[in-house]
C-alpha positions as CSV (number, residue, x, y, z in Angstrom):
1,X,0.0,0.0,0.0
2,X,2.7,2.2,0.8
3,X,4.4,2.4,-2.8
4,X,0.8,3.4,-4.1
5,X,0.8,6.4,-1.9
6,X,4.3,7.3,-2.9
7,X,3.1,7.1,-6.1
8,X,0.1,9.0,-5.5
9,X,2.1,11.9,-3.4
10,X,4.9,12.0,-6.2
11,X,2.4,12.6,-9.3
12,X,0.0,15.1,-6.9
13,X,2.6,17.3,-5.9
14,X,4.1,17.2,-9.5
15,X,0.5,18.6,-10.8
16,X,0.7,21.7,-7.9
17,X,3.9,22.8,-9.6
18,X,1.8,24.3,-12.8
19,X,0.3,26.8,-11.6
20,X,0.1,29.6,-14.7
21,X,-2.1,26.8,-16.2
22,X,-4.4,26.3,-13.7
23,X,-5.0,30.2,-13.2
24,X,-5.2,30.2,-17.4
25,X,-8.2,27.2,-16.8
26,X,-9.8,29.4,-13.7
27,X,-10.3,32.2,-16.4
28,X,-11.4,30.1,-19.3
29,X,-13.9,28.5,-16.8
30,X,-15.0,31.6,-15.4
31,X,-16.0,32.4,-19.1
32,X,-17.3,29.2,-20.0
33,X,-19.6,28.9,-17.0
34,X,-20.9,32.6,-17.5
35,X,-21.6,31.9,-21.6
36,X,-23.8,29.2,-20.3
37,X,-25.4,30.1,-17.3
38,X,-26.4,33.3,-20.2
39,X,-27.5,30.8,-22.9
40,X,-29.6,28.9,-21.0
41,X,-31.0,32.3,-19.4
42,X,-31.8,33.5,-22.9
43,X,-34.4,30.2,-22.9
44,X,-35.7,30.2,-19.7
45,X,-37.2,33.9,-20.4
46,X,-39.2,32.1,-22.9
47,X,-41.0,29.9,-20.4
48,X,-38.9,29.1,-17.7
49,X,-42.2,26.9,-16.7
50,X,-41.2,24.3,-19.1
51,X,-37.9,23.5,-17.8
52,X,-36.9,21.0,-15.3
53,X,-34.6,22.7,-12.8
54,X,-35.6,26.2,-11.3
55,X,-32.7,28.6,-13.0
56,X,-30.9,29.1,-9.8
57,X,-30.9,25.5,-9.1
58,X,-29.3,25.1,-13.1
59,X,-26.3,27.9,-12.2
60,X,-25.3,26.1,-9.5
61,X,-25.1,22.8,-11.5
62,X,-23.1,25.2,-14.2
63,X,-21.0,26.1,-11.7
64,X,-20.0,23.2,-9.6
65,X,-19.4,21.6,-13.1
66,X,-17.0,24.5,-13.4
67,X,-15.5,24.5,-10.5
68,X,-14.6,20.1,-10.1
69,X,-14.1,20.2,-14.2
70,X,-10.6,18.9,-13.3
71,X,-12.2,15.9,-11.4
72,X,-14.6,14.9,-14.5
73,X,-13.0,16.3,-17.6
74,X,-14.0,13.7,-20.3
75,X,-11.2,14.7,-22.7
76,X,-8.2,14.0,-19.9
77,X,-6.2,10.9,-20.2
78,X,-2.7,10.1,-19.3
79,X,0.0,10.3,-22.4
80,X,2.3,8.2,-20.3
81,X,0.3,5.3,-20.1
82,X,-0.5,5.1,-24.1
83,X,2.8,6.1,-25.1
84,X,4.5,3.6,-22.4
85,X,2.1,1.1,-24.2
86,X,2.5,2.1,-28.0
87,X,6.3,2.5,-27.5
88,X,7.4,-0.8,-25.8
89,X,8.4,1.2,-22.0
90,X,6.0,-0.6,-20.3
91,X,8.5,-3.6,-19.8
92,X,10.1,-1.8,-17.4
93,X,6.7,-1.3,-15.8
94,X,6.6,-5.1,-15.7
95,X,9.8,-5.1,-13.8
96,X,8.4,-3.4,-10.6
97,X,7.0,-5.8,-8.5
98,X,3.3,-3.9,-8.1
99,X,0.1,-4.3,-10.0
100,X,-0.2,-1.7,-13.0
101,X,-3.6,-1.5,-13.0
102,X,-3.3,-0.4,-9.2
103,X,-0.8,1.7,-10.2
104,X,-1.6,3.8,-13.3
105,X,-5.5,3.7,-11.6
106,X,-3.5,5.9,-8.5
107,X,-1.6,8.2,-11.0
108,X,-4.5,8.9,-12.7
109,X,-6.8,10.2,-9.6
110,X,-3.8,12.0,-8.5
111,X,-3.3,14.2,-12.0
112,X,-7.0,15.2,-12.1
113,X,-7.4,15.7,-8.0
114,X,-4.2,17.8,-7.8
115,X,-5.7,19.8,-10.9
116,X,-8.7,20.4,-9.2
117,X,-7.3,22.0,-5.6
118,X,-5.6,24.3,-7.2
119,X,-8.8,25.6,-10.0
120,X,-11.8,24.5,-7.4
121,X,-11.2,27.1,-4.6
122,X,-11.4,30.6,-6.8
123,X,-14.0,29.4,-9.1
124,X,-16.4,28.4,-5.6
125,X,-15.6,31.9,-4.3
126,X,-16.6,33.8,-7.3
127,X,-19.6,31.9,-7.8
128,X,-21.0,32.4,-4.1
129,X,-20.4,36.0,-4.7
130,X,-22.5,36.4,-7.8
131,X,-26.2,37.8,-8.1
132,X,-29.1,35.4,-7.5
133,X,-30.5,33.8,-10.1
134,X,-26.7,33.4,-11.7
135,X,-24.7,32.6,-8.6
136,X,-24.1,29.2,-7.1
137,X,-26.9,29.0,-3.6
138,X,-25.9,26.8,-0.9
139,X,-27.5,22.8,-0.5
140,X,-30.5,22.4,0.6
141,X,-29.4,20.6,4.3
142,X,-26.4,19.7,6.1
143,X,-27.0,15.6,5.5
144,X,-27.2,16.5,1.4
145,X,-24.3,18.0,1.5
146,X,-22.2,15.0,3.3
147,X,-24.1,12.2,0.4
148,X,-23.7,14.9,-2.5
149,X,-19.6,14.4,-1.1
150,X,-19.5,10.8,-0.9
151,X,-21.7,11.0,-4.3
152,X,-18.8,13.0,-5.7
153,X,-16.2,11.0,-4.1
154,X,-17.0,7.9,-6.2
155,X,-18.3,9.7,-9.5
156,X,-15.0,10.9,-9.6
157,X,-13.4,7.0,-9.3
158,X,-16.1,5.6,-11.6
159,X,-14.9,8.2,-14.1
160,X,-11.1,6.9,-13.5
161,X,-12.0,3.5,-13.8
162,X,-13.9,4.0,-17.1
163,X,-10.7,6.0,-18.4
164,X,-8.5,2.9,-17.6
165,X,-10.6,1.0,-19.9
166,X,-10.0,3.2,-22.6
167,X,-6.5,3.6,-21.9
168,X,-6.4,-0.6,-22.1
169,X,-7.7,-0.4,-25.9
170,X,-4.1,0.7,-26.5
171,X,-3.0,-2.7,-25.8
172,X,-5.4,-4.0,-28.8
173,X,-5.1,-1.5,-31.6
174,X,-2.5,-0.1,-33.6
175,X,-3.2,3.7,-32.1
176,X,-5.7,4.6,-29.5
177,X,-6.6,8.0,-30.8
178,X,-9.8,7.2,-32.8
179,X,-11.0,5.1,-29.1
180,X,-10.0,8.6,-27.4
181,X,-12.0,10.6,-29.4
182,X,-15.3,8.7,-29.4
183,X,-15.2,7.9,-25.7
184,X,-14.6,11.6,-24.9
185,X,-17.9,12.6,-27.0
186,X,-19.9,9.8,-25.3
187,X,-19.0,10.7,-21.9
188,X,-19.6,14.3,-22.7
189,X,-22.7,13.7,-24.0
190,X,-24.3,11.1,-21.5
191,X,-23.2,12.3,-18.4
192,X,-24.3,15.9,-18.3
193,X,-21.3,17.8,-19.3
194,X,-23.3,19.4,-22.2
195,X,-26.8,19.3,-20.9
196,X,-27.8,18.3,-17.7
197,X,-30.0,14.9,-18.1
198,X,-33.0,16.4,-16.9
199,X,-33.3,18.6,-19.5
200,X,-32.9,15.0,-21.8
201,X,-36.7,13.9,-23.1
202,X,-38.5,11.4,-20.5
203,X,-38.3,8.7,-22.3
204,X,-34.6,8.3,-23.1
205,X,-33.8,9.4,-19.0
206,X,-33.9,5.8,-17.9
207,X,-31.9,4.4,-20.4
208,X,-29.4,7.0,-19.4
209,X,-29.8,6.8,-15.5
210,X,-28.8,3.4,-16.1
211,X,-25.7,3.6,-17.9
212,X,-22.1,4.1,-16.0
213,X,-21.6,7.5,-17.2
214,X,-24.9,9.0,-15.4
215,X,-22.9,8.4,-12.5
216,X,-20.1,10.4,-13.4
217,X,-20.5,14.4,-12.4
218,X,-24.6,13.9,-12.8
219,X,-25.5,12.6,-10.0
220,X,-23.4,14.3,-7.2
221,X,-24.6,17.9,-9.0
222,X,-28.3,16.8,-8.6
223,X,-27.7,15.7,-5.1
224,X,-26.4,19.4,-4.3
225,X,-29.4,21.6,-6.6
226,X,-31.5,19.1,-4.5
227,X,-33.3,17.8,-7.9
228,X,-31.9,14.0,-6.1
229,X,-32.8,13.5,-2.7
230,X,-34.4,11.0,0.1
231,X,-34.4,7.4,-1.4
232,X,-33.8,8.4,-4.9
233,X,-30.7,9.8,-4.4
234,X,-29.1,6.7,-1.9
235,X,-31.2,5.1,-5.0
236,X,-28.4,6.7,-7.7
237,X,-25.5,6.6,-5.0
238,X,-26.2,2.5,-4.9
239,X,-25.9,2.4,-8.7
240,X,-22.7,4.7,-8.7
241,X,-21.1,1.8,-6.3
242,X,-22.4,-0.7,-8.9
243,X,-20.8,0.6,-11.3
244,X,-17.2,1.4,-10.1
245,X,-17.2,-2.2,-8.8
246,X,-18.1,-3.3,-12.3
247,X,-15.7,-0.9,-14.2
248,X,-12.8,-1.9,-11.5
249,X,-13.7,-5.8,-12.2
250,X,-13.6,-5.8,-15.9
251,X,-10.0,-3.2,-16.2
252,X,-8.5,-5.7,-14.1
253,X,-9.3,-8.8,-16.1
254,X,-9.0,-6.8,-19.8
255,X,-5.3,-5.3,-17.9
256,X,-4.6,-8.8,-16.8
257,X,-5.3,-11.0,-20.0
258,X,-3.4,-8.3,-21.6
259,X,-0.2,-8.2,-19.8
260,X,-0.2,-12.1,-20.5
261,X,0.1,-11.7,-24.1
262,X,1.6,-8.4,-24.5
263,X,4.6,-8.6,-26.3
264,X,8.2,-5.8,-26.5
265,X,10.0,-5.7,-29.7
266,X,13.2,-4.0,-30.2
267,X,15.8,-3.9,-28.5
């Protein structure tokens, strides 16, 4: 356990160190959370009756998906792992005496959580300042709060353990780009990052709800607006367990039928 943590601290502190980009991702956030909050307020004057979320309750969504976009960014996977893959390097991975999976799974959490300390903080701060309807309001009670955290808490390690199934496609095809691209879209799409799932028809909601990427950053932001709570929320935070116990499951088996057959050439 102790290596994993090393690991963990070494690839968390390495993130802190780049900071210009992080305050270059607080502005473009900033500006992409305004656009959109300002696009969806340009609808809602239309009839704001036939939407699903109250607007205040939709800005905070906006903005929490601003602020954690490090924790849930679709597009964000690790270089190292394809190009250790692609290249042939990962025989010296297979040298150490740990569990890869394990391994790149705790590099992975620690890229995307140290990016997220050092963007969530500002982006929180300006938001609680802003205006009601556009700013972000506070959860509804004290005990949504602690299951919108624990919600977060494992959306944000379902969303790693999908990732390391698409970084294990490298192991099967000549370049994983084209895989890259059409995951990112898919996750985008079906787990809220473009439009909340409410806002989806009725009749495609369940079919969503039900699929791994619903609970991603979707569930956790409903849990805060309040549009989840009593037993349908502990109802989605059962299914986000499902799913990373699932996800974890099958990356370990694809990881460890692959790393039987994979073969180095060169020398």
């Amino acid at each position: 356990m102790k290596k994993y943590i090393s690991f963990f601290r070494i690839r968390f502190i390495a993130g802190l160190q780049y900071r210009a980009a992080a305050w270059a991702g607080i502005a473009t956030q900033f500006a992409w959370g305004g656009m959109n909050i300002l696009m969806f307020r340009a609808f809602y004057e239309e009839g704001s009756n036939l939407f699903p979320m109250p607007f205040d309750s939709l800005s905070t969504y906006i903005w929490l998906q601003q602020a954690f976009l490090a924790l849930f960014m679709a597009w964000f996977f690790d270089t190292e792992i394809f190009d250790s893959i692609v290249s042939g390097n990962i025989a010296y991975e297979l040298c150490r005496p740990i569990d890869i999976y394990n391994m790149w799974f705790t590099k992975n959490t620690a890229v995307r959580l140290s990016k997220a300390v050092l963007r969530c903080l500002p982006i929180l701060i300006f938001a609680a300042v802003l205006p009601s309807p556009y700013g972000m309001s506070l959860p509804h009670s004290i005990g949504s709060f602690l299951l919108f955290l624990l919600s977060m808490l494992l959306g944000f390690m379902v969303i790693v353990a999908f990732s390391m199934l698409v970084h294990a496609t490298a192991f099967f095809t000549i370049s994983p780009k084209g895989i890259r691209v059409l995951a990112t879209s898919v996750i985008e799409f079906f787990s809220g990052g473009l439009i909340p799932i409410p806002f989806f028809p009725d009749w495609i909601q369940p079919v969503i709800y039900a699929l791994p990427f619903a609970s991603m950053q979707n569930t956790p932001f409903l849990i805060y607006t309040g549009y989840l709570s009593g037993g349908e929320a502990l109802k989605r935070v059962g299914l986000q367990i499902l799913w990373l116990l699932v996800l974890w499951c099958v990356g370990k088996l694809i990881f460890r039928f692959a790393l039987k057959r994979v073969v180095v050439q060169g020398g």
